[in-house]
Each structure stands twice: as structure tokens, then as C-alpha cells.
DSSP file (Angstrom, degrees, kcal/mol; ACC not computed):
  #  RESIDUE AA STRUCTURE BP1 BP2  ACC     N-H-->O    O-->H-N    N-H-->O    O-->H-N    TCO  KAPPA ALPHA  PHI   PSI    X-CA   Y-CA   Z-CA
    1    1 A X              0   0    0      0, 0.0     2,-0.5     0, 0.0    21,-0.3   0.000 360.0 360.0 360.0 151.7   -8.7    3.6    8.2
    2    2 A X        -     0   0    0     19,-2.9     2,-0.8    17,-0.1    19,-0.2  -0.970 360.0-141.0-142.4 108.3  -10.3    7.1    9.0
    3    3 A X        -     0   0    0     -2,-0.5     2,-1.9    17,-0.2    17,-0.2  -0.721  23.6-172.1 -73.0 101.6   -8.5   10.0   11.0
    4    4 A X  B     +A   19   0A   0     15,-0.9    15,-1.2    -2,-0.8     2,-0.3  -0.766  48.7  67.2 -84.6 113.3  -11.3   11.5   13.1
    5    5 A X  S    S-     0   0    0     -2,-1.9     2,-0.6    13,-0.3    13,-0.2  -0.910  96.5 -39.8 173.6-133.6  -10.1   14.3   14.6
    6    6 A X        -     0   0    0      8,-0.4     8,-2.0    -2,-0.3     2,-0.2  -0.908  52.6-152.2-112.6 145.5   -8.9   17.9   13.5
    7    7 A X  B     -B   13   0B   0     -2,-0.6     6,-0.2     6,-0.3     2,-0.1  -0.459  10.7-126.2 -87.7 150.4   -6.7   18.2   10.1
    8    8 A X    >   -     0   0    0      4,-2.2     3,-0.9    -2,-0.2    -1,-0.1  -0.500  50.1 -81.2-110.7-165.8   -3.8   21.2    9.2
    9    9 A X  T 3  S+     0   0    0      1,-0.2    -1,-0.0    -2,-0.1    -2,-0.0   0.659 134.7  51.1 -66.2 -16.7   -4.2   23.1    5.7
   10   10 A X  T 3  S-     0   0    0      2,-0.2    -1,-0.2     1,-0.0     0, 0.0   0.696 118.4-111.6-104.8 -19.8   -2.6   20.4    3.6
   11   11 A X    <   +     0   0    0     -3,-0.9     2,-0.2     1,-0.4    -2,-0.1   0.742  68.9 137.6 104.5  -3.3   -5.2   17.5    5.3
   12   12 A X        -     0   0    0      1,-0.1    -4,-2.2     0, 0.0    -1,-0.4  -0.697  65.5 -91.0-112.5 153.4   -2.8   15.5    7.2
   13   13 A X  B     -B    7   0B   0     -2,-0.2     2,-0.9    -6,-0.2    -6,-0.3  -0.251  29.4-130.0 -78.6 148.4   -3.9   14.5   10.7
   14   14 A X    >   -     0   0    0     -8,-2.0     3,-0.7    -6,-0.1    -8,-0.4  -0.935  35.1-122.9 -86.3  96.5   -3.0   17.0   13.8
   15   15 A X  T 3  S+     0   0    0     -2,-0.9     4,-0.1     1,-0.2    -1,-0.0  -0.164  95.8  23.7 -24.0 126.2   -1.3   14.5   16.5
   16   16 A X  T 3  S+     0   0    0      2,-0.3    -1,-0.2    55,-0.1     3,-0.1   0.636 105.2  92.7  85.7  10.4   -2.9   14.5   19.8
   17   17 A X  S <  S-     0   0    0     -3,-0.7     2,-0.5     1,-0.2    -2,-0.1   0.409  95.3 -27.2-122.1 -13.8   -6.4   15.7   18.2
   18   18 A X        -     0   0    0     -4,-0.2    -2,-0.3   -13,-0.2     2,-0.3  -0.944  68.6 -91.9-173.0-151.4   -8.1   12.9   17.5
   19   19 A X  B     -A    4   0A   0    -15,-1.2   -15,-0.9    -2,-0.5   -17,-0.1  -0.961  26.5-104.5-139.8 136.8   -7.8    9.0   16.6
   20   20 A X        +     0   0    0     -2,-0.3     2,-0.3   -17,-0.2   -17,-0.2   0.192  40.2 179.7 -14.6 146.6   -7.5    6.3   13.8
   21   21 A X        -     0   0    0    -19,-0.2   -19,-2.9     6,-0.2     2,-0.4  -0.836  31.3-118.8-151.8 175.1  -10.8    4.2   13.1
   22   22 A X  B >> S-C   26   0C   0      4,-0.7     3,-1.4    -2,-0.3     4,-1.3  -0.921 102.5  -9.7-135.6 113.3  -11.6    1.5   10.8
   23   23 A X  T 34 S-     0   0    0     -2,-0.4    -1,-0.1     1,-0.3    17,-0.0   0.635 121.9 -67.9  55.2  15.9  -14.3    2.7    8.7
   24   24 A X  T 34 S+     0   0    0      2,-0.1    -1,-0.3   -22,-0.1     3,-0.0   0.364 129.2  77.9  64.9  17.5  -14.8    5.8   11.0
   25   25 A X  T <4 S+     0   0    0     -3,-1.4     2,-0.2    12,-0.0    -2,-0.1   0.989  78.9  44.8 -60.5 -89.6  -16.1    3.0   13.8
   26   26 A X  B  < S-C   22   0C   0     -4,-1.3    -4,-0.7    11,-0.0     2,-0.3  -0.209  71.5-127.6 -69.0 163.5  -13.7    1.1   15.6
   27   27 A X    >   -     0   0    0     -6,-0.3     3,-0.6    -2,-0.2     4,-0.4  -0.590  38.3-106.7 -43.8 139.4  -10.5    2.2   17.3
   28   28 A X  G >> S+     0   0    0      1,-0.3     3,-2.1    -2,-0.3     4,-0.6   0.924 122.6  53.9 -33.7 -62.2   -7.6    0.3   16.2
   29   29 A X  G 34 S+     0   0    0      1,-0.3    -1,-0.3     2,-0.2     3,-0.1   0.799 113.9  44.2 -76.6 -27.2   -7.4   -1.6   19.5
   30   30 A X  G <4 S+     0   0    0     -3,-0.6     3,-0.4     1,-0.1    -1,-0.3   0.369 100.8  69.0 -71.6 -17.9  -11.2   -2.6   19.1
   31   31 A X  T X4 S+     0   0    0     -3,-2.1     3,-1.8    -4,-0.4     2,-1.1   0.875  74.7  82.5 -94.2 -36.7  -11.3   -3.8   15.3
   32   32 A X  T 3< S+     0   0    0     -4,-0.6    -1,-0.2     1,-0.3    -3,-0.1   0.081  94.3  42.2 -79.0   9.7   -9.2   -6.8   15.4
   33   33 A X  T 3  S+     0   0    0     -2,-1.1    -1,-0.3    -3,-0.4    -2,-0.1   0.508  92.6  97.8-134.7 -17.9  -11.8   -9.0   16.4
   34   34 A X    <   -     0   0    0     -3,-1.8     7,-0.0    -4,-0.2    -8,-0.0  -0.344  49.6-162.8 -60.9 148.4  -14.9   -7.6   14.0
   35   35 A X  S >  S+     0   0    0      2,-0.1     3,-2.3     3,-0.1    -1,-0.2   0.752  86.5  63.0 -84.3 -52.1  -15.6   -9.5   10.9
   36   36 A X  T 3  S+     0   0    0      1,-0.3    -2,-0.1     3,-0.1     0, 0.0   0.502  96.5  57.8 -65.0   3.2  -17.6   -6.7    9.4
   37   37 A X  T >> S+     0   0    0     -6,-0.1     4,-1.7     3,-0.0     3,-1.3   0.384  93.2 156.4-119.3  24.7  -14.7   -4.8    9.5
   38   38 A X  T <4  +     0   0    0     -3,-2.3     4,-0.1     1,-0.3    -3,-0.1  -0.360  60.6   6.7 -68.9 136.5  -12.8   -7.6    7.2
   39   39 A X  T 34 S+     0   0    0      2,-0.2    -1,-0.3    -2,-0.2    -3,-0.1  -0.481 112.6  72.1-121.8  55.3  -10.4   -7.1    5.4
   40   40 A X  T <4 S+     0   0    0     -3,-1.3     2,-0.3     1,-0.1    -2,-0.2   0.776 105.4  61.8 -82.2 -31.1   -9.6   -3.8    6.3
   41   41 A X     <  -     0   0    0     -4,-1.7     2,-0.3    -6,-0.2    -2,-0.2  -0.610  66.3-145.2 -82.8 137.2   -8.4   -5.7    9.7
   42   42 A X        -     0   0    0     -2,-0.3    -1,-0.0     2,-0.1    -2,-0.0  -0.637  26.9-166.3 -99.8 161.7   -6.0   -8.4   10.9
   43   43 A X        +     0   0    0     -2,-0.3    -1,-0.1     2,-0.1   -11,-0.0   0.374  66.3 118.6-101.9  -3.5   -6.0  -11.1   13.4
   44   44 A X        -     0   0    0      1,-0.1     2,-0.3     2,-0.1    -2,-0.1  -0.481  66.2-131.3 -69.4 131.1   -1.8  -10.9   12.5
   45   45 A X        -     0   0    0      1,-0.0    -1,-0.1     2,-0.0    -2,-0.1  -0.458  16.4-150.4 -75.7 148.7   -0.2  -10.0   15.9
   46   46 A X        +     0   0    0     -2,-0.3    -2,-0.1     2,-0.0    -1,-0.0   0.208  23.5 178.2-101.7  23.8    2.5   -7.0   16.7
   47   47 A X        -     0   0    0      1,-0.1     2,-0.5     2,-0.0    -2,-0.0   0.401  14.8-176.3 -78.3 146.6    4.3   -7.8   19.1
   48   48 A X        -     0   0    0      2,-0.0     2,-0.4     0, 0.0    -1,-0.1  -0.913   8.3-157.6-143.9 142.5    7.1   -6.0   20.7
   49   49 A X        +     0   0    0     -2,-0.5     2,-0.3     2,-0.0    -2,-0.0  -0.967  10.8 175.9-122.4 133.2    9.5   -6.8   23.6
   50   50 A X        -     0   0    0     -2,-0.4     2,-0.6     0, 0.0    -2,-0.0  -0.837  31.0-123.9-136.0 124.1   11.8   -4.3   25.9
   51   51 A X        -     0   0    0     -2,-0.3     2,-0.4     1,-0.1    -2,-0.0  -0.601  24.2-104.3 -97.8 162.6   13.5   -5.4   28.4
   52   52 A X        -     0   0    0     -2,-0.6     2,-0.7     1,-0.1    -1,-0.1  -0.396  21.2-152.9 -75.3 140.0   13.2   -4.4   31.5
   53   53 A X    >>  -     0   0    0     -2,-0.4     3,-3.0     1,-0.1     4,-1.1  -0.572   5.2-162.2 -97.4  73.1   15.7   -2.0   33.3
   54   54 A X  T 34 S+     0   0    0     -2,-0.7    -1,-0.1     1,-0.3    -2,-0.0   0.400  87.3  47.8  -3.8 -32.0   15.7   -2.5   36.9
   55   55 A X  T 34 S+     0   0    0     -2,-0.0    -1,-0.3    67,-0.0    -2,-0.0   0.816 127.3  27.2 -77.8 -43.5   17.4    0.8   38.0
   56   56 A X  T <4 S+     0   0    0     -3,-3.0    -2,-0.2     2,-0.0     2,-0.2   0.788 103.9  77.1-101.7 -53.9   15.0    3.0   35.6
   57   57 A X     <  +     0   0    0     -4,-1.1    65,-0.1     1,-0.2     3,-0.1  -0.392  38.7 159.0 -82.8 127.5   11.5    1.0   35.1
   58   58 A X        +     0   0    0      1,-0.2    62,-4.2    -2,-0.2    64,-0.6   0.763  61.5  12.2 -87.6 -70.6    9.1    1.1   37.9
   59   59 A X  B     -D  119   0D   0     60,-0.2    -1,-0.2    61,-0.1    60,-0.2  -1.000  55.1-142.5-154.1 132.9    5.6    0.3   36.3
   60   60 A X        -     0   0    0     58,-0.9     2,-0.6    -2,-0.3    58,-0.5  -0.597  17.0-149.4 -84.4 149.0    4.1   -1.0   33.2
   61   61 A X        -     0   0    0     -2,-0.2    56,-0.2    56,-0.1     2,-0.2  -0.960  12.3-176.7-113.1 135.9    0.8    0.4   31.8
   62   62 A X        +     0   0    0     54,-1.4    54,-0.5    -2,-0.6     2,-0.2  -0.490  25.3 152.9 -86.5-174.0   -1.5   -1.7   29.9
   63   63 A X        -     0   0    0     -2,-0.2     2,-0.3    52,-0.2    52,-0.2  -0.808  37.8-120.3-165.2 161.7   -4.8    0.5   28.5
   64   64 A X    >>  -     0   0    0     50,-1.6     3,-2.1    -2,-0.2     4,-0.9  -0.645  45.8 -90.3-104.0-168.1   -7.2    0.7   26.0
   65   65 A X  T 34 S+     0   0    0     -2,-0.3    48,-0.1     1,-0.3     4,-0.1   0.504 112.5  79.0 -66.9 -16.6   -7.7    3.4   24.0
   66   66 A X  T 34 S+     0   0    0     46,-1.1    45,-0.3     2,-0.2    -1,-0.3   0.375 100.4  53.0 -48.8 -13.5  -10.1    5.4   26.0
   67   67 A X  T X4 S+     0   0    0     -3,-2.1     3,-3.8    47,-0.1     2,-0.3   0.913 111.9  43.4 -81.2 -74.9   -6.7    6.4   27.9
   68   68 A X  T 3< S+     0   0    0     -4,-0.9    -2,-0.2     1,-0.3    -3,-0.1  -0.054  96.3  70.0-114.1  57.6   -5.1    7.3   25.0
   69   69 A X  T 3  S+     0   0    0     -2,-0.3    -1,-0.3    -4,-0.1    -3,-0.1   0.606 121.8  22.3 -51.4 -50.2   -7.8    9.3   23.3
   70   70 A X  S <  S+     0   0    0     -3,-3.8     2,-0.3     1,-0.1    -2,-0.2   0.132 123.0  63.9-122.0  26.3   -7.4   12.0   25.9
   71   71 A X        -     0   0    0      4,-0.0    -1,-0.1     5,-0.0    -4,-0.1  -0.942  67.2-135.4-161.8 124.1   -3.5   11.1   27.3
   72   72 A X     >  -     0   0    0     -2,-0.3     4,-1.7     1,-0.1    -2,-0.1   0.031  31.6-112.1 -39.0 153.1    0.0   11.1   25.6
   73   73 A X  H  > S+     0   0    0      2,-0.1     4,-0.9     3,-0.1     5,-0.2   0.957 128.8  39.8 -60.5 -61.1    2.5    7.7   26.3
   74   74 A X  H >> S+     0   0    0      1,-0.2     4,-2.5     2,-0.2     3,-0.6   0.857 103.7  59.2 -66.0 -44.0    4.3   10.3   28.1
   75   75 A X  H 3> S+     0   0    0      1,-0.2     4,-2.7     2,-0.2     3,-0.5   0.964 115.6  44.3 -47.5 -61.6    1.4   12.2   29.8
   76   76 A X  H 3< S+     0   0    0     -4,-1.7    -1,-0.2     1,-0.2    -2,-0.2   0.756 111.0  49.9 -66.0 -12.2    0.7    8.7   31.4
   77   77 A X  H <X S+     0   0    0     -4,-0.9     4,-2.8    -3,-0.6    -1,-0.2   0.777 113.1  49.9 -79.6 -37.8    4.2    8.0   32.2
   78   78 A X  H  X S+     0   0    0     -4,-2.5     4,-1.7    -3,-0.5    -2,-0.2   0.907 110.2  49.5 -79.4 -44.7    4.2   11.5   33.7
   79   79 A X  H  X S+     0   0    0     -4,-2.7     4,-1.0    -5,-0.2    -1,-0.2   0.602 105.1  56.1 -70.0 -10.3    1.0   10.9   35.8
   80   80 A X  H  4 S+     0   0    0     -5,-0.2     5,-0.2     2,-0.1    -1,-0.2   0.938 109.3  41.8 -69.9 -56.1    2.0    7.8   37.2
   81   81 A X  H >X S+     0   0    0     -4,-2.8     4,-1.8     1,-0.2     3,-0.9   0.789 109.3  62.5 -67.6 -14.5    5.1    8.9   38.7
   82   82 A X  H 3X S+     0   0    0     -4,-1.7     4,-0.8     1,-0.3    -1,-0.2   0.982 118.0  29.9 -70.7 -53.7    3.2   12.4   39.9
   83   83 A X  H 3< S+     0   0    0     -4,-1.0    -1,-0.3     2,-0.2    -2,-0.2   0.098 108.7  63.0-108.5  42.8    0.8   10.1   42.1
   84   84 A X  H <4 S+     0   0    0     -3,-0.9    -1,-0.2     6,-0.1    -2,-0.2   0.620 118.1  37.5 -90.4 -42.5    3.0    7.4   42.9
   85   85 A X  H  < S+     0   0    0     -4,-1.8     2,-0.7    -5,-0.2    -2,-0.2   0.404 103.9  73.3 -62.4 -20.8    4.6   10.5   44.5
   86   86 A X    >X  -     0   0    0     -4,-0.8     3,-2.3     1,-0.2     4,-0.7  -0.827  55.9-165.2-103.9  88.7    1.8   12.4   45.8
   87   87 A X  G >4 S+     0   0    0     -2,-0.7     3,-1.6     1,-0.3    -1,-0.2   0.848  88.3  68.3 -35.2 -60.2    0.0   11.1   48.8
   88   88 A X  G 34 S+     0   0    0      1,-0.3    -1,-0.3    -3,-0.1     3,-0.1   0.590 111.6  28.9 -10.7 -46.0   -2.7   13.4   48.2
   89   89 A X  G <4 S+     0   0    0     -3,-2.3    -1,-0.3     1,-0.2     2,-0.2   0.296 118.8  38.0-124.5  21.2   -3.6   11.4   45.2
   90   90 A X    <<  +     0   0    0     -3,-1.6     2,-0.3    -4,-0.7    -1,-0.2  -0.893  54.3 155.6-159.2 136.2   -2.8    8.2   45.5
   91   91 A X        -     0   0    0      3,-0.6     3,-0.1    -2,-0.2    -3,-0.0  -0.938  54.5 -97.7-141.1 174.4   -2.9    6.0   48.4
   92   92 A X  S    S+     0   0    0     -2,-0.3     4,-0.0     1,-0.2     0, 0.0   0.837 119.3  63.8 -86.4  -5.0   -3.2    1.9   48.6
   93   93 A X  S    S+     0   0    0      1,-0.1     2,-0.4     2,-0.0    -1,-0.2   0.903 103.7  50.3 -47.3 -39.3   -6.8    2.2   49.0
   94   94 A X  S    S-     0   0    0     -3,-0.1    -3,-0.6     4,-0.0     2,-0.2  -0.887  89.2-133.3-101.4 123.3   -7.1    3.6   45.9
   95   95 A X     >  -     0   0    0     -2,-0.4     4,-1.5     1,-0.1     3,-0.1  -0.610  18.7-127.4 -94.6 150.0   -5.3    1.8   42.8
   96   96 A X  H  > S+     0   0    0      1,-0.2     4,-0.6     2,-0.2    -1,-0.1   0.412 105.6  64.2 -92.6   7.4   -3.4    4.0   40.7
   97   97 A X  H  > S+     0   0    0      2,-0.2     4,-0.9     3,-0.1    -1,-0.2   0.884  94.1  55.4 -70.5 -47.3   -5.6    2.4   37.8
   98   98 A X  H  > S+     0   0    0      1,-0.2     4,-3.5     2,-0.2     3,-0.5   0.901 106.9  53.9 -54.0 -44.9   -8.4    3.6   38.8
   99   99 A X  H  X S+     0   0    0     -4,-1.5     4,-1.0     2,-0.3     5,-0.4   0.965 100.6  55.7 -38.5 -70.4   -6.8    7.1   38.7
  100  100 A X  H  X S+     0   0    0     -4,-0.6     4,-0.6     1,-0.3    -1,-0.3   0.567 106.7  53.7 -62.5 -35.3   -5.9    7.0   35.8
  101  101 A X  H  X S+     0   0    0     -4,-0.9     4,-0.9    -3,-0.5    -1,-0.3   0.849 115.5  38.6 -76.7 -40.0   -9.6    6.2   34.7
  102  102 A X  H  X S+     0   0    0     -4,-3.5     4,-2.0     2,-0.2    -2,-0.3   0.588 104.6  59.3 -74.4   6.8  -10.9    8.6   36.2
  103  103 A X  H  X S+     0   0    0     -4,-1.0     4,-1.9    -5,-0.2    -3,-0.2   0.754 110.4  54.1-100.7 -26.7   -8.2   11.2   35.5
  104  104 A X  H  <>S+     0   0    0     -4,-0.6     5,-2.1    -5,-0.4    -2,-0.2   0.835 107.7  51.1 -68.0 -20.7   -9.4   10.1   31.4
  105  105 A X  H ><5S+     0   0    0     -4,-0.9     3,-2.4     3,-0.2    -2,-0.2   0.962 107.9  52.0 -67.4 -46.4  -13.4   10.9   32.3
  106  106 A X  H 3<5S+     0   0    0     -4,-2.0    -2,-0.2     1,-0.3    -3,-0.2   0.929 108.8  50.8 -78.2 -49.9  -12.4   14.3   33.6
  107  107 A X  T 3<5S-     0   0    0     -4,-1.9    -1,-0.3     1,-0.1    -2,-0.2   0.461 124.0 -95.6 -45.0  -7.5  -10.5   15.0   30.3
  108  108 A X  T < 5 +     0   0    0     -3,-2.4     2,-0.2     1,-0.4    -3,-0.2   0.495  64.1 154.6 118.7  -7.5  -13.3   14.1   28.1
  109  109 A X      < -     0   0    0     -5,-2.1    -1,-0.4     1,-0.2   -43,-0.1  -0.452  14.2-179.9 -80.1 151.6  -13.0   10.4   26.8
  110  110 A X        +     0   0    0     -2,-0.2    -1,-0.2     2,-0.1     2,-0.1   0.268  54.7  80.0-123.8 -15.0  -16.2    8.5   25.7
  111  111 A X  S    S-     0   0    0    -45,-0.3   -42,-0.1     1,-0.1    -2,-0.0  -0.653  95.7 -51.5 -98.2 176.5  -15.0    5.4   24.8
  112  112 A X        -     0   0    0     -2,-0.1   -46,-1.1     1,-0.1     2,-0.6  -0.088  49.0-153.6  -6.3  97.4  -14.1    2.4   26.8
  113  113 A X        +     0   0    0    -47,-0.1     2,-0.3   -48,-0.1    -1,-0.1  -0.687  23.5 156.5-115.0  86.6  -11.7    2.8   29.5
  114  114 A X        +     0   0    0     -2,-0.6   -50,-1.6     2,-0.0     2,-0.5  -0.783   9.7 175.5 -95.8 144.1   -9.4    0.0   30.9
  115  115 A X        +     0   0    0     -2,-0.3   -52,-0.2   -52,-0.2     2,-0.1  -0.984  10.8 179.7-156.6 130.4   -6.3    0.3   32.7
  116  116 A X        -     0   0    0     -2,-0.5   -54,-1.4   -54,-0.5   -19,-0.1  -0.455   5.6-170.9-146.3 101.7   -3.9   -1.9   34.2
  117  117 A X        -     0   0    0    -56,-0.2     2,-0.3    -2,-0.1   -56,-0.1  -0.213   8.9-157.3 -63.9 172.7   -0.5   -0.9   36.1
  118  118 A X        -     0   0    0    -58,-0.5   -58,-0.9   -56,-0.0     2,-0.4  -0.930  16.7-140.9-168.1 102.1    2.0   -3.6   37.3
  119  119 A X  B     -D   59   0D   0     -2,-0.3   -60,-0.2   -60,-0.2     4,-0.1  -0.827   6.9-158.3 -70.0 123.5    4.0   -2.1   40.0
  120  120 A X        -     0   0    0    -62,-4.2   -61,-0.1    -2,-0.4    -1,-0.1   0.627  40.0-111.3 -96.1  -1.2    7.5   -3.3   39.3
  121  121 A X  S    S+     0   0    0    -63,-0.1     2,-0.5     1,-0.1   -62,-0.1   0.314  83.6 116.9  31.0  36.0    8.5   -2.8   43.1
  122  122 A X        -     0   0    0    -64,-0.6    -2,-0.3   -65,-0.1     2,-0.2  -0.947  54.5-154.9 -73.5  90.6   10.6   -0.3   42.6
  123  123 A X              0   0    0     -2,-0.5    -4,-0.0     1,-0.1   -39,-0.0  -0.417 360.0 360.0 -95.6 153.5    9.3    2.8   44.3
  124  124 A X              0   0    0     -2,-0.2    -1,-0.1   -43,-0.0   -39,-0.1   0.534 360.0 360.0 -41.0 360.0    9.8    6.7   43.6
């Protein structure tokens, strides 16, 4: 596995500057399915489950990695609730996935971009 992205003095990866690849190729979220990228890769799942808190939890995001290339967990967390909240920039014509892809073109991602929210129907 291969950090592309920017490095401190010592060589260790700068968070939030670039991302993991497999063989400088793939993205993690992309590799799992390659043979040629055998046996740096698993098929072994990861799973993790949180439950949900009705009071606090709104909306799940799914993505690939084209999100978060150019967007924190939090940065998306933060951008949901901003145009769940903002009429301006969210209506129901417009799905707040789509947003969200495009709010990752304007920042600069090149790879693959998929997005799915799940409204939990709990609104802001």
C-alpha cells in the first residue's frame, strides 16, 4: 500500500493530503475486487455496526472515495446538515447526493464519485 499524497520531514503521511493506493493504483475502496492486485488485497469483509440514535442521527452517508479524497467524515457530516438547512442549496428537486457530488468536482476530485444519503426522517 502506497501513500500518495504530501509527506512531513520524517516521511510519514500528512492527513487530509492525499490517499492510500495499492500499488500506487487502486484506492482502498476499489482494490478488493482486482486480482492483479493479489495478495496485497482481501475479499475478508470489515464490517462495523452503530446503532442508531433516534434523537441525534438524521442521515447516513454511503460514498466512494472520490468524496473523501477532497472531504473530511466530518466536513460531510457538516455539509449535510448546512443544506439540509439551507433552502438556497438544497431543495427536493435536487437530492442532497447530488450535492454532495458536485460540491466534490468543485473541490478537485478525479476519481469516481458515488454518494448515497438515507434520510432517517428526522429533520433539522
Amino acid at each position: 500500500m502506497d501513500w500518495c499524497g504530501e509527506v512531513d520531514e520524517s516521511g510519514s503521511p500528512i492527513d487530509d493530503t492525499g490517499v492510500y493506493r495499492i500499488n500506487g493504483n487502486l484506492a482502498l475502496s476499489r482494490s478488493i475486487g482486482d486480482r492483479s492486485e493479489r495478495p496485497w488485497v482481501s475479499n475478508s469483509v470489515d464490517i462495523s455496526c452503530f446503532p442508531i440514535e433516534e434523537e441525534n442521527d438524521v442521515f447516513i452517508v454511503i460514498a466512494t472515495d472520490g468524496l473523501f479524497d477532497v472531504m473530511t467524515s466530518q466536513e460531510v457530516v457538516s455539509f449535510v446538515h448546512d443544506s439540509l438547512s439551507n433552502s438556497e442549496r438544497y431543495n427536493p428537486q435536487k437530492s442532497i447526493a447530488k450535492i454532495l457530488v458536485e460540491e466534490a468536482i468543485e473541490r478537485g476530485s478525479t476519481d469516481n464519485i458515488s454518494v448515497v444519503v438515507i434520510e432517517l426522517g428526522r429533520r433539522l
